[in-house]
C-alpha positions in Angstrom: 16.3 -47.2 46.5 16.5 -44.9 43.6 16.6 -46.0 39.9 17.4 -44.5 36.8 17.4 -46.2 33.5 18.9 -44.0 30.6 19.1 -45.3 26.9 21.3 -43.4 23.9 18.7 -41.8 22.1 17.9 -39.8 25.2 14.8 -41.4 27.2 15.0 -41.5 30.5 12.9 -43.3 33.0 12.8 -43.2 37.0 11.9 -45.8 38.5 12.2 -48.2 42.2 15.9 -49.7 42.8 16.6 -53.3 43.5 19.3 -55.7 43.7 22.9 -53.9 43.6 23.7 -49.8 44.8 26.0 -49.4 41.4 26.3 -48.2 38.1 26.5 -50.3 34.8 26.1 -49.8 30.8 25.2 -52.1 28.7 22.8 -53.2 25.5 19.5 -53.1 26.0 17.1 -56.2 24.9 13.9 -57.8 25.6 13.1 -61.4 26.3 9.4 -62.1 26.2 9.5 -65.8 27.7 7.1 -65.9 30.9 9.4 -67.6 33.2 12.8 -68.5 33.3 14.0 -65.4 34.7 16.9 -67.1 36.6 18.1 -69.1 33.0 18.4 -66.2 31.5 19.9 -64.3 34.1 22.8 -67.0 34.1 23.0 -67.5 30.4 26.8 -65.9 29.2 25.0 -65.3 26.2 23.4 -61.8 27.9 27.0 -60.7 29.1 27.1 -56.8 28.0 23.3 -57.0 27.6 20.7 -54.9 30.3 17.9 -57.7 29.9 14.1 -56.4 30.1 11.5 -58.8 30.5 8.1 -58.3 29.2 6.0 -60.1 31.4 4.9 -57.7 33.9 5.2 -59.6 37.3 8.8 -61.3 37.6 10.7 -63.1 40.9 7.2 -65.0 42.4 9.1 -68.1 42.2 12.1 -67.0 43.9 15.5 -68.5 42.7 17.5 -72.1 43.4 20.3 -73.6 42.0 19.1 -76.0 39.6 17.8 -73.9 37.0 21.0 -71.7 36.9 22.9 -72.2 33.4 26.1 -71.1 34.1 28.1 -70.6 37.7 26.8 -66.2 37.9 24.8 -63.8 36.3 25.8 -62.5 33.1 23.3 -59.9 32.5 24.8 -55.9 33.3 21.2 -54.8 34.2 17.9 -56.2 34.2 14.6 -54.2 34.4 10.8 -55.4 35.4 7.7 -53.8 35.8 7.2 -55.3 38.9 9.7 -57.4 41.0 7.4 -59.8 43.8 8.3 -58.9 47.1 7.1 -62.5 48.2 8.3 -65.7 46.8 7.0 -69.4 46.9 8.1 -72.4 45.3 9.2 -75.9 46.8 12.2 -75.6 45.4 13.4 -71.9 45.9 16.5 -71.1 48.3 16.8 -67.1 47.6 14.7 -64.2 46.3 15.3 -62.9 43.1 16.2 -59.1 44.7 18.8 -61.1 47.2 20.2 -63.0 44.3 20.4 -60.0 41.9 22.1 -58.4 44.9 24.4 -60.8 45.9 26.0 -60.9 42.2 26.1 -57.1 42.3 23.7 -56.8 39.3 21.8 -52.6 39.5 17.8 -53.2 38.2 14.9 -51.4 38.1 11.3 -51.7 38.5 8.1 -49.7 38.5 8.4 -48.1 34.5 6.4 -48.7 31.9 8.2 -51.7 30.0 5.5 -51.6 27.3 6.7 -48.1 26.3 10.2 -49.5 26.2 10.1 -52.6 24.2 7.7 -50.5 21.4 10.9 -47.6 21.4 13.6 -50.8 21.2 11.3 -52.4 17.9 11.0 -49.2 16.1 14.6 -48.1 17.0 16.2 -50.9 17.1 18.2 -52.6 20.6 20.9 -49.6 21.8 23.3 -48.8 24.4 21.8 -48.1 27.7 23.0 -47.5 30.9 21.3 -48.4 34.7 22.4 -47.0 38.1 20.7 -47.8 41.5 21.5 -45.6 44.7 19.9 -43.9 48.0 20.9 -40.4 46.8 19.8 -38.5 43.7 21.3 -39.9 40.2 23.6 -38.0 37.6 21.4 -38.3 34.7 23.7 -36.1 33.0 26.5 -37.6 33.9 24.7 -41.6 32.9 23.9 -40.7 29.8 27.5 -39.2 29.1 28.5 -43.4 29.7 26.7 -44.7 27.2 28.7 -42.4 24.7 31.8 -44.7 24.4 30.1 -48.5 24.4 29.8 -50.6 20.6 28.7 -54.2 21.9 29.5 -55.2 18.6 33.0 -54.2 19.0 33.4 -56.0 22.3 35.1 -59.5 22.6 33.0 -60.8 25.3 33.3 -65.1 24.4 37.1 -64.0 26.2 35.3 -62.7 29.4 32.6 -65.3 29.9 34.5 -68.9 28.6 35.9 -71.4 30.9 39.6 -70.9 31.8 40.4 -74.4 32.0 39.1 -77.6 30.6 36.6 -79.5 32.4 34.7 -83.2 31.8 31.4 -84.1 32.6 29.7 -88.0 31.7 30.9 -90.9 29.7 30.4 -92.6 26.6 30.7 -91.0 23.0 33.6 -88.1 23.4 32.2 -84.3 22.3 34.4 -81.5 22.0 32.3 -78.8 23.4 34.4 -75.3 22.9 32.6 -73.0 25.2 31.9 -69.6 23.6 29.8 -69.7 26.4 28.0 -72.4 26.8 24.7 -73.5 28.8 24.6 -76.1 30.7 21.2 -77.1 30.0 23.4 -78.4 26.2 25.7 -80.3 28.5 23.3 -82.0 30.1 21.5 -82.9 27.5 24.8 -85.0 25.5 25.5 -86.4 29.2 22.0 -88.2 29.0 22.6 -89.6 25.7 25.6 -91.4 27.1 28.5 -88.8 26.0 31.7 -88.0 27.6 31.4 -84.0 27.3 34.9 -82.2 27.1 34.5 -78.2 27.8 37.2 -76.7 25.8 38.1 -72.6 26.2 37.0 -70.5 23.5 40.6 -70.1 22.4 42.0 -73.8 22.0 43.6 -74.2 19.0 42.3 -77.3 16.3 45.5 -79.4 18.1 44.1 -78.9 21.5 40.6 -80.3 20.4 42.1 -83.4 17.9 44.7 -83.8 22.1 41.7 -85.5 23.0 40.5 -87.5 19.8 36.8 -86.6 20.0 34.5 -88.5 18.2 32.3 -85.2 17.6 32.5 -81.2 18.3 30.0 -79.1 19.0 30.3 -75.4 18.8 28.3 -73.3 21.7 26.2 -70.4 22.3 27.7 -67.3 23.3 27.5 -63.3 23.1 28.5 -61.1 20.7 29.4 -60.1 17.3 30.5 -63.3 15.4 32.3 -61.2 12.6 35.2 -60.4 15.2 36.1 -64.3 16.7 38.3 -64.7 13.4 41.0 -67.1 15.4 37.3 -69.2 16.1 36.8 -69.2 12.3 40.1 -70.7 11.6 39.9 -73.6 14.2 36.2 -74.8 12.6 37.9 -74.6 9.6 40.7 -76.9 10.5 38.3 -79.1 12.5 35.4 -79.9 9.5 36.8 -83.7 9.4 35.0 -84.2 12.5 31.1 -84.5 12.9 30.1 -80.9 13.7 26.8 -79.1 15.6 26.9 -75.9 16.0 24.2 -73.8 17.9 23.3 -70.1 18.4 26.9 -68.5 18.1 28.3 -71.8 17.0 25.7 -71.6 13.8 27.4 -68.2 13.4 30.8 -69.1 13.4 30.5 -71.8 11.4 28.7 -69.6 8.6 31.8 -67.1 8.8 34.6 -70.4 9.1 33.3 -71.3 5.4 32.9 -68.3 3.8 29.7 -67.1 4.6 28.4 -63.7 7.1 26.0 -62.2 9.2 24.1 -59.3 10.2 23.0 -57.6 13.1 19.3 -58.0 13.5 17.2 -55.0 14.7 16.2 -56.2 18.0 16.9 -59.9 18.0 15.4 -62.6 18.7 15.0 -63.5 23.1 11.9 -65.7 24.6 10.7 -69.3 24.3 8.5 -68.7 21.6 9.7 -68.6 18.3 7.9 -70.4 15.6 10.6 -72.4 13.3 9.9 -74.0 9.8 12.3 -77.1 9.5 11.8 -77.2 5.9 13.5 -81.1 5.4 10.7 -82.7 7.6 8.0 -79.9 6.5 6.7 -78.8 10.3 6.8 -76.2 12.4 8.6 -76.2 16.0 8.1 -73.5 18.8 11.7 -72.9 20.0 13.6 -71.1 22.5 15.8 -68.1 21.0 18.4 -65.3 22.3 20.2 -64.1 19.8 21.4 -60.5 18.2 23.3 -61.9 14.9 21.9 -63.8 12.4 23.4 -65.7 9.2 22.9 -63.6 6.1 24.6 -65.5 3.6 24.8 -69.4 3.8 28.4 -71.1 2.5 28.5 -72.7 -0.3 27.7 -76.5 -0.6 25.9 -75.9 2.5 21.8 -76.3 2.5 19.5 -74.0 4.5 17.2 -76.3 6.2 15.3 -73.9 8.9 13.6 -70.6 8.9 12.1 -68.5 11.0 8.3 -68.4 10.5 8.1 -64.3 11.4 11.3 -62.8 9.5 12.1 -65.5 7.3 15.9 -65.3 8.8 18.4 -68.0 8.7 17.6 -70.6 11.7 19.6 -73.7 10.2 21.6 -75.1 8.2 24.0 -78.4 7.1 26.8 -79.3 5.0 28.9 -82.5 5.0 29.0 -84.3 8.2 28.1 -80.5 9.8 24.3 -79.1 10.6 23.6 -76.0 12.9 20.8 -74.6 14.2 20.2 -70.8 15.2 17.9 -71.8 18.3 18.9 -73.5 21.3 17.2 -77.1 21.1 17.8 -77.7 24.9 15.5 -75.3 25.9 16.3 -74.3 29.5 13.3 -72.5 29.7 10.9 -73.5 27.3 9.5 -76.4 24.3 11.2 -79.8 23.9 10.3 -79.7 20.2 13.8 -79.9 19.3 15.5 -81.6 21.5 15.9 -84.6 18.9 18.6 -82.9 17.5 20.9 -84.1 19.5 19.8 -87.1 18.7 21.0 -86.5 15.4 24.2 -85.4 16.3 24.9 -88.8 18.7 24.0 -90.9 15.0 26.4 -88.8 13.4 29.4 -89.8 15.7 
């Protein structure tokens, strides 16, 4: 199949079609993690996002249904230098090309990926739009797509949050609200003996204090944080409670009590970001996938994490509330941080 990968400031790259015949647009990022292809394929927090991965060789290990993170793909694109036409791996019960295919997801392979992830650091991560066919390919006509599409202006928590509640484990009750959560975090509060109740984005503080949780944690998700102002006012109303927010929920929880965020150039995607806890004085090597990041901290809370490369925000606490900008469950990637959940069980 034929493949044509068009991004707003006018490159265009031909390349070798696989997965889905179709057309989608959608912000282009990088990821530089090795493996983990199908975690991050099934993480909500790519939803709008045409995923690139650096690593040149990707699908070798096929796919199976205990690494997924979420229930589909979430990802609008994804491009590779080179997709394995073989895979082998005890465990693997699909190809990556079926799997992409199945879901309906357009890639492309065969382009020079190096070229692209130097353009998206100097220029910054932009709209882009993918289309896979047999017959010749609009280019024209692509690029015309990418015209109309602001990520930042999209709502996407709404699009990739459960619709109705669900439970998973006993023991300590968590009120998880699912700005679109991984399940690698569930599984994680499940093995420290907690009774984990996925709430939808949109519950109101009553619905979570309906099921008198002993502790809420906020998810991960996609998007602009800015724009989930209905988010903001439920934290807000929920601070009573012990609180741990991660990736999006860090976010939110920066904007609930008066503090922002900013776009970052090109983010922060792969499993090896150095992060400088400065409370216990060490360095951890964390899993990241992010766009936003908190520019100004509330007041009476404390920053207690950096990031060793940009110096961003990557954590921070308040009464009875810490956050973290990384995702301490991994799914790929280190268990440095894992311990922070830990934390969170003492707190409840």
């Amino acid at each position: 199949m034929k493949a044509v990968l068009a991004l707003q400031d006018g490159t265009v790259l031909h390349g070798i079609g696989f997965g889905a015949k179709t057309e989608r647009v959608g912000e282009l990022v990088f990821n530089t993690s090795m493996t983990g292809y199908e975690e991050a394929l099934t993480d909500p927090s790519y939803a709008g996002q045409i995923l690139l991965m650096t690593y040149p060789l990707i699908g070798n290990y096929g796919t199976n249904g205990n690494d997924k993170e979420s229930d589909k793909i979430h990802v609008s694109g994804f491009v590779v230098r080179q997709i394995s036409p073989d895979h082998e791996h005890r465990q693997a019960d699909n190809s990556l090309n079926s799997f992409l295919g199945q879901q309906g997801i357009p890639c492309i392979s065969g382009i020079d990926t190096r070229f692209l992830v130097r353009n998206i650091r100097d220029k910054g991560v932009m709209p882009a739009a993918i289309s896979v066919s047999n017959n010749e390919i609009d280019v024209k006509n692509l690029l015309s797509k990418i015209a109309d599409f602001d990520y930042s202006a999209v709502d996407f928590v709404s699009k990739v949050t459960t619709s109705t509640p669900k439970v998973f484990g006993k023991g300590k009750k968590v009120a998880l609200i699912d700005f679109g959560v991984k399940m690698g975090i569930v599984r994680e509060l499940v093995k420290r003996n907690c009774e984990v109740h996925i709430l939808p984005s949109y519950s109101t503080s009553e619905d979570v204090k309906a099921i008198e949780p002993d502790g809420i944690l906020l998810s991960n998700g996609p998007g602009n944080p800015a724009i989930l102002t209905q988010a903001h006012k439920t934290i807000r109303e929920l601070a009573d409670k012990p609180m741990f927010g991660i990736c999006l929920g860090h976010q939110l929880l920066a904007h609930a009590f008066g503090g922002s965020t900013y776009k970052l150039k090109f983010g922060h995607r792969g499993s090896n970001h150095g992060v400088h806890d400065l409370i216990k004085n060490r360095i951890s090597i964390t899993t990241q996938n992010h766009g936003f990041a908190v520019d100004k901290i509330p007041e009476k809370f404390e920053l207690t994490h950096i990031n060793v490369n940009d110096k961003s925000v990557e954590g921070m606490k308040g009464d009875n509330i810490f956050s973290v900008q990384y995702h301490p469950e991994a799914s790929p990637g280190p268990h440095d941080s894992t311990y922070l959940f830990d934390e969170f069980v003492k707190m409840m």
